[in-house]
N, C-alpha and C positions, 0 to 999 in steps of 0.2 A: 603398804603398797607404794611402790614407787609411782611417784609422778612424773607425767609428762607433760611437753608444752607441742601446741601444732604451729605449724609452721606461722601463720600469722599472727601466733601469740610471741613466736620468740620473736617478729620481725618489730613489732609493736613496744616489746620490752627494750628489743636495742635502738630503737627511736628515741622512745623515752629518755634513756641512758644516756645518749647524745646532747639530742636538747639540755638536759642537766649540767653536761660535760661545758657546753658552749655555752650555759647562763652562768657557769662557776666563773668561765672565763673572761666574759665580757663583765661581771662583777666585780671582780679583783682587778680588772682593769681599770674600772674608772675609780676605783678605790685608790688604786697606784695614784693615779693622775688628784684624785683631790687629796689626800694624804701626802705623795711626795714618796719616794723613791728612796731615797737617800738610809744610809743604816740607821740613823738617830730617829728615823722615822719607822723602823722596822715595828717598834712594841706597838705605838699607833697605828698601826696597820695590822698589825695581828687581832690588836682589842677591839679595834671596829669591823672589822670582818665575823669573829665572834659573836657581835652585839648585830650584826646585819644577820646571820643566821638564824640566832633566837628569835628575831621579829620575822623574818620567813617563816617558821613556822607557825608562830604564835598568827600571824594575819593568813596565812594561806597563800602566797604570795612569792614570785621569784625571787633569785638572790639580787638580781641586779634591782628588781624593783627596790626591793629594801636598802641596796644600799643609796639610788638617788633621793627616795625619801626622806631616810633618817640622814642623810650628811649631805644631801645637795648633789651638784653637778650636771644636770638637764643640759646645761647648754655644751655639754660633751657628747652626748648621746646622739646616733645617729636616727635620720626618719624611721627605721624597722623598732628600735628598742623604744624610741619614745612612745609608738602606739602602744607597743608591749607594757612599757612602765605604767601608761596612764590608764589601762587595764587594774594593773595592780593598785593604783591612786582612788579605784573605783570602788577595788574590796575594800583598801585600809578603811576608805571615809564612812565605811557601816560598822569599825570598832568605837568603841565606847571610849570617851574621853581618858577616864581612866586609863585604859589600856595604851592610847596613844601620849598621853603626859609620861607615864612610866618608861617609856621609850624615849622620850625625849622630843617626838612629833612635834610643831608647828600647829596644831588643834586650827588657829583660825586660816592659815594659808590652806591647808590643805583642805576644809571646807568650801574655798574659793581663792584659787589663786591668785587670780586674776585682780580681784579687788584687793588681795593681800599687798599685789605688786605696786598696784595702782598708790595704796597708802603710803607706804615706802617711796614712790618715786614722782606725786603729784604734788608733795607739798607747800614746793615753793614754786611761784609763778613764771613764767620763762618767758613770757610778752615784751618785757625789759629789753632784753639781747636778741630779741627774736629767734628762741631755741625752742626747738621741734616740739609742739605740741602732741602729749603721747594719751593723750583721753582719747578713749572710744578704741582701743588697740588692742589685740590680743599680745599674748607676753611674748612673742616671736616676734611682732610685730613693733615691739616698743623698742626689744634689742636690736633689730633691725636699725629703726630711727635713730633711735640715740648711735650708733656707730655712726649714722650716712651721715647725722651730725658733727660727729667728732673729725671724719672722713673731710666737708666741707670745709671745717675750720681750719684743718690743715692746711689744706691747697691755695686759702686766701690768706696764708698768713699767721691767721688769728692764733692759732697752738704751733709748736715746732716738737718734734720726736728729737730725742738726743740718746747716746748711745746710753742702755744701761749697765751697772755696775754687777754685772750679775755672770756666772759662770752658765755657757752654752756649746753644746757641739755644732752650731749652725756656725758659717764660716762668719754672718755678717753679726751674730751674736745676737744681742738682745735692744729693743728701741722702747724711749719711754716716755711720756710726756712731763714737763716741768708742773709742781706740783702749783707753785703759784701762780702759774698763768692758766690752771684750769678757774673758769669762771664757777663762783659758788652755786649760782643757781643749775646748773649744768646736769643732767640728768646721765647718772655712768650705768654704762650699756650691762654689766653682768650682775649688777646689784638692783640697778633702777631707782637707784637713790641719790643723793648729793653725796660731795665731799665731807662735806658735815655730818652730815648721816652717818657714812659710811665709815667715819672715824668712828664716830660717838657707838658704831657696832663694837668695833674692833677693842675700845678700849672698857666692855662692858664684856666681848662674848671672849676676848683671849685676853687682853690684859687681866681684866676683873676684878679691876682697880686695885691689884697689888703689882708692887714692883716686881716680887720672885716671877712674876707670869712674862719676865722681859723675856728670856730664851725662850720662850713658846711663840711671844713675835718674832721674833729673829727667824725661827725656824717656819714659821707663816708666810715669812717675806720669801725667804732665800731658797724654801724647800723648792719640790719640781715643780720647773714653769709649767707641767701640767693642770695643776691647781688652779692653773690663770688663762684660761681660753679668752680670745682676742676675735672669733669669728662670728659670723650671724650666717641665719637659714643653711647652706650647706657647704659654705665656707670655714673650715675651722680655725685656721688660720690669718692673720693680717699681717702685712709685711712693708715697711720700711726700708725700701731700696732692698738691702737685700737679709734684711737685720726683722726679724720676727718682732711683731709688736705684745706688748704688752700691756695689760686695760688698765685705764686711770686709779681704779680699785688698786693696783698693785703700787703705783704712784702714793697714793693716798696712806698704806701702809706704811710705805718705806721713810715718808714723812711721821709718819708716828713712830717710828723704831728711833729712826735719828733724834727726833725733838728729846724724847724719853732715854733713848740713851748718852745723851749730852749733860741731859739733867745729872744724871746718878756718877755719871763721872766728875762733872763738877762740884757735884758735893761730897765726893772722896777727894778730890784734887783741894777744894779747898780746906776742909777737915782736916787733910794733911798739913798743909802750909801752915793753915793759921792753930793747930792742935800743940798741946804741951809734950813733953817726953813720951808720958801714959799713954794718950791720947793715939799718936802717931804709931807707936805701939801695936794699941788695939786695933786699928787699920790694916795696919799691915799684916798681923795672923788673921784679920777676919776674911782679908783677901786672899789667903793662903799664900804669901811672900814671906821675904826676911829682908828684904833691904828698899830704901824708897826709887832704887834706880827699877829694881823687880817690878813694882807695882806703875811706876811709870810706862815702862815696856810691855804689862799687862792691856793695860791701859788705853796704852795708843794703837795694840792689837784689835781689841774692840772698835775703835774708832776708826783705824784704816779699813776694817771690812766693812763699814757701814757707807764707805767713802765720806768720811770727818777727816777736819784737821788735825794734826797732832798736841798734846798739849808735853807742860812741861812742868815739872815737881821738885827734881832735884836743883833747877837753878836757875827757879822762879825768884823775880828780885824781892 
């Protein structure tokens, strides 16, 4: 017997179908934006998109919610998706441990954000410099602060934006604060944590404490400014004259890529110099070169994109 559909049932199926059509899309969006755009990021983007589906199903749950869950990005989402997401944050929090470790979940954040955040970004005292006291604050409300803060510090002086090194189609390009004039105890608006903190993330959740994890920093830093919203409440943006800012988070990296890749070049630069025939040698095919002016030029390619000085091998004294 053939079936049929009445008209309210076919109007209901292409509702359906829509809404799906438009949470595919606004998921791969912010997917784009915290993954990065870029081709070298395409596999990363396909395998979390992937791994965001199977947990839609597995929790019951939209694509966008799964993917701000399992990889972040809240403070991209506008007021409609956020209510939508924290809908979904309501189902996840009645799966079973297991089911959210197996994913990868945040188990104690997403039981309580808000005190997850508060951990992360209350632990060092701010009473010293007089920086914005964020107890008693919802987590919009923290990001808020700590920007009006950062916002304040600027206009008296205390921080200066300087241009960053970074590829933008904005005409005034990219702006960024100097990494050692952010004060330690300083609470940064999209992590909520310190500089210290913030590092000791970085070099535990991408480095992970091997050196081969350098080109996953690199690609951390450099991938899409998306990755790195600079806005609060419904503002997405911050802008430096006329140069898009970008949050001390991103500062804080690009000091870890530089310190980390200064190192590893220096201890090829030196290896080189002070190494015997063999020795130099091994260097050199391990670098994929054949001569020390190649691996010098290698070298110094690394270091100009990171904005480093150049160094020098073949006529080093």
């Amino acid at each position: 017997m053939k079936h049929t559909f009445t008209r309210e049932q076919i109007r209901t199926i292409i509702l359906e179908e829509l809404e799906r059509s438009r949470d595919d899309e606004e998921a791969k969006e912010l997917l784009r934006q915290i993954v990065g755009i870029n081709e070298d990021e395409a596999d990363e983007f396909e395998k979390k998109l992937k791994k965001a589906r199977t947990f839609r199903k597995v929790a019951g749950i939209t694509l966008l919610g799964a993917v701000a869950i399992l990889f972040g990005g809240m403070a991209a989402l506008d007021g409609k998706q956020e209510a939508q997401v924290q809908n979904d944050v309501e189902k996840v929090q009645q799966l079973d441990d297991e089911t959210l470790q197996r994913f990868g979940v945040d188990t104690d954040a997403l039981k309580d954000p808000d005190a997850a955040a508060e951990n992360r970004g209350s632990v060092y005292p701010t009473a010293e410099l007089g920086l914005a006291d964020l107890s008693d604050m919802t987590n919009k409300q923290r990001v808020k602060a700590a920007w009006n803060q950062i916002d304040d510090m600027v206009a008296s002086g205390e921080l200066q934006y300087k241009k960053a090194r970074v590829t933008s189609p904005l005409p005034g390009g990219m702006a960024t604060l100097d990494y050692d004039a952010i004060p330690p105890n300083l609470v940064m608006p999209n992590s909520l944590g310190t500089k210290d903190q913030y590092r000791a993330w970085l070099v535990k959740t991408i480095l992970k404490g091997d050196i081969q994890n350098l080109e996953k920093l690199r690609k951390f830093v450099y991938g899409s400014t998306g990755k790195w919203p600079s806005g609060s409440g419904e503002e997405k943006s911050r802008y430096a004259g006329n140069a898009q800012v970008l949050p001390p988070e991103w500062t804080v990296a690009l000091d870890l890529y530089q310190d980390t890749l200064s190192t590893v070049v220096d201890d090829i630069a030196d290896g080189y110099r002070n190494g015997d025939a063999e020795t130099k040698q091994k260097i050199l095919q391990s670098n994929g070169v054949e001569t020390p002016e190649q691996l010098e030029a290698m070298l110094n390619k690394f270091l100009y994109g990171a904005g480093l000085q150049n160094i020098e091998i073949t006529e080093y004294p």
